[in-house]
C-alpha positions in Angstrom: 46.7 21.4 -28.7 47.1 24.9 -30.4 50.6 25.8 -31.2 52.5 28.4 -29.6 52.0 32.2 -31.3 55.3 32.8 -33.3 55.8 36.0 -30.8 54.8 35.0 -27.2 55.9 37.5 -24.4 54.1 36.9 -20.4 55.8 38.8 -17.7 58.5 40.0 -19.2 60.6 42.5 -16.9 64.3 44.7 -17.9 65.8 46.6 -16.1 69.4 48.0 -16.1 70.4 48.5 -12.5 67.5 50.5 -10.8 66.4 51.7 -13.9 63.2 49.3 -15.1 62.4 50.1 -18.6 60.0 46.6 -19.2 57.6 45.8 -16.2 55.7 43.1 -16.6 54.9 43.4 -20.3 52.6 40.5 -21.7 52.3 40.7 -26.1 51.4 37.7 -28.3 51.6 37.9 -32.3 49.7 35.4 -34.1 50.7 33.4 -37.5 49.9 36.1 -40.8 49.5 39.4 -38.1 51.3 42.4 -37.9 51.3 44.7 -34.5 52.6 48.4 -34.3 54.5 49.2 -31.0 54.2 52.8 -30.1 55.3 54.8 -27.0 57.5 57.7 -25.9 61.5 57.6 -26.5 62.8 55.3 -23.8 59.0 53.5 -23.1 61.4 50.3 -24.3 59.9 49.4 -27.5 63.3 49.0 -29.0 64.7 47.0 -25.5 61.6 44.4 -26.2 62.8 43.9 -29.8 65.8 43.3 -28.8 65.5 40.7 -26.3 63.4 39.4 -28.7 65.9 38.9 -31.0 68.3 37.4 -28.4 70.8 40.4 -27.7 69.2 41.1 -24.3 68.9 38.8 -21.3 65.2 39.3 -19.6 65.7 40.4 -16.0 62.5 38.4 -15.0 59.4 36.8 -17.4 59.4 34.5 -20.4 59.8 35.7 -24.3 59.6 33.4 -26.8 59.7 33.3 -30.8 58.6 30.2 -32.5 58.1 28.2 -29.2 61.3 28.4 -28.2 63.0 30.4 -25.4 64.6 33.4 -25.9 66.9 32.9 -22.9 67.9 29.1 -23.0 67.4 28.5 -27.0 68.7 31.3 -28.5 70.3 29.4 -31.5 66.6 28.3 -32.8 65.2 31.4 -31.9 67.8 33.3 -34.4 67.3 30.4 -37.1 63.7 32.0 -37.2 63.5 35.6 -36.5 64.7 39.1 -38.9 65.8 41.8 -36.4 66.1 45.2 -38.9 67.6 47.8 -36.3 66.8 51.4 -36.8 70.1 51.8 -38.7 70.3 50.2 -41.8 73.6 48.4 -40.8 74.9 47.7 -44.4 79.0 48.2 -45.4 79.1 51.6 -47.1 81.9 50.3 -49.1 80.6 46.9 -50.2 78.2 46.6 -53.5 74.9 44.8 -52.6 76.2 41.9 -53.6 79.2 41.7 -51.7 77.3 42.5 -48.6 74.9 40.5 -49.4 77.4 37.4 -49.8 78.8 38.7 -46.5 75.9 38.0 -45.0 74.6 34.9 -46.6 78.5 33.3 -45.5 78.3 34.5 -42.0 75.0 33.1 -41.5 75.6 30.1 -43.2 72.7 31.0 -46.2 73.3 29.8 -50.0 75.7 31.8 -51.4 75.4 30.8 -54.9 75.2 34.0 -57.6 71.5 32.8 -58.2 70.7 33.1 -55.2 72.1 36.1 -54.3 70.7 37.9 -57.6 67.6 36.1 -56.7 67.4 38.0 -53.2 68.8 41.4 -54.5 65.7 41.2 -57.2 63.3 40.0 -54.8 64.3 44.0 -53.0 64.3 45.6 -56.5 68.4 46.4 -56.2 69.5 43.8 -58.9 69.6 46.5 -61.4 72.7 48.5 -58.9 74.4 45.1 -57.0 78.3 46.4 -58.6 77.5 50.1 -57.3 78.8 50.7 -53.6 75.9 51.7 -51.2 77.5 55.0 -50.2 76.2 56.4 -53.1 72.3 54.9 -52.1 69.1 56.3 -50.6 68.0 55.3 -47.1 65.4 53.6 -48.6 67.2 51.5 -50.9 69.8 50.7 -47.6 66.8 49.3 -45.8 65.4 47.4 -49.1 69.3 45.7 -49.0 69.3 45.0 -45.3 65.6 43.3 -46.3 67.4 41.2 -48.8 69.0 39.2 -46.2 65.7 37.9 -45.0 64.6 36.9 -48.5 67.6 34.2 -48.0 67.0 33.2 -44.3 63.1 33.2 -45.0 62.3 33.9 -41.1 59.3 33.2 -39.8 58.8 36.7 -37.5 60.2 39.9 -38.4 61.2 42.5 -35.8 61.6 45.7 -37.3 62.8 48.9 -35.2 61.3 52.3 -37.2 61.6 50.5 -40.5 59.9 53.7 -42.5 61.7 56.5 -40.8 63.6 59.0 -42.8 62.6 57.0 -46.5 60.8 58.6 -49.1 57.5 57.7 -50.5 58.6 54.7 -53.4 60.3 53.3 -50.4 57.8 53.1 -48.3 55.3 51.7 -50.4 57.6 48.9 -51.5 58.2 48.4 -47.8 54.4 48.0 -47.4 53.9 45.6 -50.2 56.8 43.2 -49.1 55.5 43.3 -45.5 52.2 42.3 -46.8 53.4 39.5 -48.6 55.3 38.3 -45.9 51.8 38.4 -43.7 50.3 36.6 -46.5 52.5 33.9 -46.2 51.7 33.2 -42.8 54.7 35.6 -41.2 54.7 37.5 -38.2 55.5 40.8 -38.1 56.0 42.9 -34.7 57.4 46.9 -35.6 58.2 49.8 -33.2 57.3 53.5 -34.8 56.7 57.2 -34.3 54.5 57.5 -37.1 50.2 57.7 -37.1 50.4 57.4 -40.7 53.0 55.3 -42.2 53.7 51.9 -41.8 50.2 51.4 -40.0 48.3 50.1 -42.8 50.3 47.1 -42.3 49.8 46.7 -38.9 46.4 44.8 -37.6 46.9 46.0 -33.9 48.5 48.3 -31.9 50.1 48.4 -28.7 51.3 51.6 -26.3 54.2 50.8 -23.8 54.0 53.3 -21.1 55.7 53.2 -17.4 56.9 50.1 -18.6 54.0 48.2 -19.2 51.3 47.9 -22.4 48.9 50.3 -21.6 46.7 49.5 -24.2 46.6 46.6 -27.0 43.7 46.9 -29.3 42.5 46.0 -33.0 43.3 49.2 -35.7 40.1 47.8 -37.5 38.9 51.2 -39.4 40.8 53.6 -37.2 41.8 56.5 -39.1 45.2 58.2 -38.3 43.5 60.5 -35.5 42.0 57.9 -34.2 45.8 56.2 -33.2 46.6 59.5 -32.0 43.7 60.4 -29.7 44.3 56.6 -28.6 48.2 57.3 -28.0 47.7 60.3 -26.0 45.2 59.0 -24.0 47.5 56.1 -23.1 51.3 57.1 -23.5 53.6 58.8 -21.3 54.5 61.9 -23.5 50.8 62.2 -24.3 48.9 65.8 -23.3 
């Protein structure tokens, strides 16, 4: 019998009082695949990520990462997945190290200096771990909140906007460690506002509109206008 996809959603409804931001929303991610989740602001890319990652209770429908059930196993389900929120969510006044040791002791990772220098040069930031992060880049906050994930080794990343607002080195850092972590059998599911960056990555897109997927297709050899003819064709704030 095949196993379950590491990103298995069927049905899946939210709503928050009469408001229904997912409606019956159905998405699978298969072992080494990466899919791009586009739609307007408030189409509930980030609300799916979230329950995802277990900080949302479903209203109705089933989600589940690894096999199990994000509703009634959400201790396994966190033992596999890497939620990146939009913010890099890092203490400002904390080296990378000493976050990074936050982290690993809250989480119960190894917390041994070799493995913590190990992670921090795994995101290129072993060169700065004494400095505090106030003084770093956006990009270099989102390569540190990465770091944790070089520790937990999850099997599905769920990233919301991971290459908004960082500059170009950044970004194709980001794209090589995402790669890798397809390569290695990973999966990968990312909201974004972007046609450009951070697609290469992905192998599929899909556009949530009226709270649904209103399209879920193969990027293949699409070129950036392609996505976007695609996404206005499909998504609410579309022409």
């Amino acid at each position: 019998m095949a196993l379950d996809p590491p990103i298995q959603v069927i049905g899946l409804r939210k709503a928050f009082g009469a408001h229904v931001v997912l409606d019956d929303v159905s998405l699978e991610v298969r072992p080494g695949e990466a899919v791009a989740l586009l739609g307007a602001n408030g189409a509930g890319k980030t609300t799916l990520l979230r329950i995802l990652a277990t900080l949302l209770r479903p209203s109705r429908g089933t989600a589940r990462v690894a096999g199990y059930d994000c509703l009634r196993e959400t201790a396994d389900v966190r033992a596999h997945v890497g939620l990146l929120a939009h913010g890099a969510w890092v203490y400002e006044d904390l080296t990378p190290f000493e976050n990074l040791r936050f982290w690993a002791t809250l989480g119960g990772l190894p917390r041994s200096r070799e493995a913590l220098g190990g992670a921090l040069a795994a995101v290129e930031l072993d060169r700065v771990a004494d400095e505090r992060v106030r003084t770093f880049s956006l990009g270099m906050k989102r390569r540190l909140a990465l770091a944790r994930f070089v520790l937990a080794r999850p099997s599905v990343l769920l990233l919301d906007e991971p290459f908004a607002g960082i500059d170009q080195r950044a970004g194709k850092w980001l794209d090589g460690h995402l790669g890798a972590f397809k390569a290695a059998g990973g999966a990968l599911l990312m909201t974004t506002h972007s046609f450009g960056r951070g697609l290469p990555v992905a192998d599929r897109m899909a556009v949530l509109a009226a709270g649904r997927v209103a399209l879920d297709t193969p990027l293949g050899a699409l070129t950036p206008d392609d996505v976007r003819r695609l996404y206005e064709l499909h998504a609410e704030d579309g022409p």
